[in-house]
C-alpha positions as CSV (number, residue, x, y, z in Angstrom):
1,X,15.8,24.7,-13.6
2,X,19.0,24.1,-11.6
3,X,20.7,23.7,-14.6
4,X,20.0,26.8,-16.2
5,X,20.5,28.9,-13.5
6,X,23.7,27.1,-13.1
7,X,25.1,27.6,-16.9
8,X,23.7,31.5,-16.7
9,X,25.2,32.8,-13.2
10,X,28.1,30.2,-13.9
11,X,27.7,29.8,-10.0
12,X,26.4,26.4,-8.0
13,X,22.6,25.9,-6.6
14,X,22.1,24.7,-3.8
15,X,18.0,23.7,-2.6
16,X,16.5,23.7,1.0
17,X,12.9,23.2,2.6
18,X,11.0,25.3,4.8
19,X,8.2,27.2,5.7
20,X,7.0,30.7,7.4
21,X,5.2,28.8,10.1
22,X,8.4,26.8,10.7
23,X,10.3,30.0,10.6
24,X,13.6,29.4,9.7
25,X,15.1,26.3,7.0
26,X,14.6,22.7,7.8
27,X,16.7,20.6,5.7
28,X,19.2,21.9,3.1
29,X,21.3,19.9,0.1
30,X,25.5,19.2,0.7
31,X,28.1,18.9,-1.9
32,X,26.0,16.4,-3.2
33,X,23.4,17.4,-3.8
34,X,21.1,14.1,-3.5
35,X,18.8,14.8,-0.9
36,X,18.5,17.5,2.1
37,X,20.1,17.1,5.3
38,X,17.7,17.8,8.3
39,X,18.6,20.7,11.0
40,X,17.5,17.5,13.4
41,X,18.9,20.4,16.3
42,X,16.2,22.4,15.5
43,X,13.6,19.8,13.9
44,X,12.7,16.7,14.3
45,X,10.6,15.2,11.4
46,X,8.2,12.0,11.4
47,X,6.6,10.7,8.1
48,X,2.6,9.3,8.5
49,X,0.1,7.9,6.5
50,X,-1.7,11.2,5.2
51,X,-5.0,8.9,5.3
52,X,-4.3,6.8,8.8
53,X,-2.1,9.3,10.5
54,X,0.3,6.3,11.4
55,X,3.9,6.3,11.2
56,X,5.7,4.9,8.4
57,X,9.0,3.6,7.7
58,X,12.5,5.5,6.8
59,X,12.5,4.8,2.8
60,X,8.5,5.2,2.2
61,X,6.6,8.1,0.7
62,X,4.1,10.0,3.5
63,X,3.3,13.3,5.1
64,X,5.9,15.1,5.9
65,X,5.1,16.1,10.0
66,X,8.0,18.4,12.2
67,X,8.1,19.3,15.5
68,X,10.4,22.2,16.6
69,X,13.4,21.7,19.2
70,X,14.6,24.9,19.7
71,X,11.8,27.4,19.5
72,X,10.5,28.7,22.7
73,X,8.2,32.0,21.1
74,X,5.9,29.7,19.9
75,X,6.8,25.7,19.1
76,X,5.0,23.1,16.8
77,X,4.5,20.0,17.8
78,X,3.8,17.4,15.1
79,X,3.3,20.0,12.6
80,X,1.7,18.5,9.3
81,X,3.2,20.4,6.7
82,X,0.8,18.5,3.3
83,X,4.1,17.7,1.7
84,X,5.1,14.2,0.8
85,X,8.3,12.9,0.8
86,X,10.3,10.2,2.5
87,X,13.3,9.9,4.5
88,X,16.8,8.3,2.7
89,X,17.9,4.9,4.9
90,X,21.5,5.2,3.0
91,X,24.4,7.2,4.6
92,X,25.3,10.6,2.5
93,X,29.0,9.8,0.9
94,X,29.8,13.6,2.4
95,X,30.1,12.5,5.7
96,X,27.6,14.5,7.4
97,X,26.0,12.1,10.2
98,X,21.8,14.6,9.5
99,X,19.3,12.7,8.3
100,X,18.2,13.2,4.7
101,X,14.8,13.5,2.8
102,X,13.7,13.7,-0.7
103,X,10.7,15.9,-1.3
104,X,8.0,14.7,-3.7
105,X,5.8,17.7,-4.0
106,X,2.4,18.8,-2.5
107,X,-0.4,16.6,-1.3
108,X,-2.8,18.8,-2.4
109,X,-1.4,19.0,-6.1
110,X,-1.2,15.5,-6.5
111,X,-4.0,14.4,-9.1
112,X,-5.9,10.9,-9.6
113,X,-5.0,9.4,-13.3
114,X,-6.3,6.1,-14.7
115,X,-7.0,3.3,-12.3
116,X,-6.2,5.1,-9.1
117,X,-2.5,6.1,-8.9
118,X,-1.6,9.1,-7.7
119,X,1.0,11.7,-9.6
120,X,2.5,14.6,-8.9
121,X,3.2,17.2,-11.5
122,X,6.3,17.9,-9.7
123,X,7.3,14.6,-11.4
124,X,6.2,15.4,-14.7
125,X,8.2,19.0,-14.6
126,X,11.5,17.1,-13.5
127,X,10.9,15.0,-16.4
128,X,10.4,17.6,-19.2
129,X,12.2,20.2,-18.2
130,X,14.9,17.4,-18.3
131,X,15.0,18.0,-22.1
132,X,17.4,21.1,-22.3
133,X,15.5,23.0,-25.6
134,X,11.7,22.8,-23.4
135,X,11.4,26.7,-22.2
136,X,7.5,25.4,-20.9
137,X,4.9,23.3,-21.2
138,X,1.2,22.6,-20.1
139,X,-0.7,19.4,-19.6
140,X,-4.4,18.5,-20.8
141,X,-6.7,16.0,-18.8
142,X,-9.9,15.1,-20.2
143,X,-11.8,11.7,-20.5
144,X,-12.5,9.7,-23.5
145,X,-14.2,6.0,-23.6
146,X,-13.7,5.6,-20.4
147,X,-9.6,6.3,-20.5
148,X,-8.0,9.1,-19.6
149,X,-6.2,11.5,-21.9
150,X,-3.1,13.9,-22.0
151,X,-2.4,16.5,-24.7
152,X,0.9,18.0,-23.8
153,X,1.7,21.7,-25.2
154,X,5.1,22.2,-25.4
155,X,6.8,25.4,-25.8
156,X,10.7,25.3,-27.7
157,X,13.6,27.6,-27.6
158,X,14.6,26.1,-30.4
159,X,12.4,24.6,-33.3
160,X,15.1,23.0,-35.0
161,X,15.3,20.8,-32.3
162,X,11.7,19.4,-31.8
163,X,11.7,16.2,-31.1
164,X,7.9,14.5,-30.9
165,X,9.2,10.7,-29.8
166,X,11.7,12.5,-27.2
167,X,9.0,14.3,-25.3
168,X,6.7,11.2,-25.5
169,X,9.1,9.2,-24.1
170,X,10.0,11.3,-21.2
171,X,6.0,10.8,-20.4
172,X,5.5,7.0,-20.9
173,X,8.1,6.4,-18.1
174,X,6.7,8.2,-15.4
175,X,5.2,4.8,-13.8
176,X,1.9,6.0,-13.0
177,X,1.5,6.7,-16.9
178,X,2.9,3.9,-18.0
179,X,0.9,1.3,-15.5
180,X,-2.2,3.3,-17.0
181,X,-1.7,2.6,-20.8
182,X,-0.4,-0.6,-20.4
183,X,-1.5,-2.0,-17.5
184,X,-4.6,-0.7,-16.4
185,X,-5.4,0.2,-20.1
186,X,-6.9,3.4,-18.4
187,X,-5.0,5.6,-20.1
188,X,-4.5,6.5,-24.0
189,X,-1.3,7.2,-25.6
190,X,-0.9,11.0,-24.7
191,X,-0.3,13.3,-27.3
192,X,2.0,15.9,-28.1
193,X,1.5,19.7,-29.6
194,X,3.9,22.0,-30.0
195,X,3.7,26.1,-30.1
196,X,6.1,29.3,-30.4
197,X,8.1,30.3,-28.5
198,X,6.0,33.1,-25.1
199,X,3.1,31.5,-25.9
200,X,2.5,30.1,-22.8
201,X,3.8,32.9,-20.6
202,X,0.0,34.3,-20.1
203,X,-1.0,31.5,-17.9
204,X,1.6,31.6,-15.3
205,X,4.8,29.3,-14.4
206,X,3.0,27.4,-11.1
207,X,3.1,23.7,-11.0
208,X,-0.6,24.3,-10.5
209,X,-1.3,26.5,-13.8
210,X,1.3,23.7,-16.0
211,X,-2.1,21.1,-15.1
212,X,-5.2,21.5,-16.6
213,X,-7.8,19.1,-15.1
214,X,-10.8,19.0,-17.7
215,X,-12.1,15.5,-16.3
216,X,-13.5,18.1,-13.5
217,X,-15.8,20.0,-15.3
């Protein structure tokens, strides 16, 4: 998405993190661009076992929790903001001395596939959208002989350059995929479908409407 904003306004994007009840920006991305630097004048942030409420340690995944410094209308005090992420140990080669954290996507949007593991979409997005002619996609989940399955719908800009092994690939990587079909054996090999071009435009562009859970009903 960066990219193609980038390539049509021929200008550089630049992401940050916040929130209305936060009421201003909390971290924002350098030069870099690997990671957000924390406002840790304004916020300081503490990452928790969502489950345990327990601190955790700079470099693994949890809750995202901030507590306002300079706010006096109306503070927050170990806010829990249901986004996971985790805080970067290593310096930023920029020079700025902020702390840095890598988001991972919503706790509430993370879904339950094959043994147990948890997986964002956010992480399946990054990794198809990676592939420069995929304008959009959805994601099936339904259950079959006890494994779970995944059709993926994938919308082209370009037919010429369908690539069915491409796509598949990007899938199988994602770890939590991969530990299903070859580990766990919970998991079948996902499939791949193709369609024309605005033909997915009727269901909406949330991370949310890309998923379609049918192991629910």
């Amino acid at each position: 998405m960066r990219k193609r904003l980038e390539d049509k306004w021929n200008a550089e994007v630049f992401q940050n993190y916040g929130m209305v009840e936060l009421g201003n920006s909390i971290a924002g991305e350098c030069k870099e661009k690997n990671g957000l630097h924390v406002s840790q004048l304004d916020f300081f942030i503490e990452l928790i076992d969502p489950e345990t409420g327990r601190n955790i340690k700079p470099g693994e995944k949890g809750e995202i929790v901030v507590t306002t410094l300079s706010r006096t209308g109306m503070p927050l005090i170990r806010y829990r903001t249901k986004d996971e992420g985790y805080i970067m140990k290593e310096k930023c080669i920029c020079g700025l001395p902020f702390q840095r954290i890598k988001i991972l996507g919503r706790l509430d949007d993370t879904i339950i596939i094959g043994s147990g593991d948890k997986l964002h979409p956010s992480i399946i997005e990054n990794n198809l959208f990676s592939i420069p002619y995929i304008n959009d996609f959805r994601m099936k989940i339904d259950k079959k002989n006890n494994k779970d399955r995944f059709n993926i719908i994938v919308e082209t800009t370009n037919n010429d350059k369908i690539n069915h092994e491409e796509i598949l690939k990007h899938i199988i990587e994602i770890p939590e995929i991969y530990n299903g079909i070859y580990s766990s054996k919970t998991i079948s090999m996902p499939s791949v479908e193709f369609v024309k071009p605005n033909s997915l435009k009727k269901y909406g562009n949330k991370i949310g409407n890309r998923i379609i859970d049918n192991r629910k009903t």
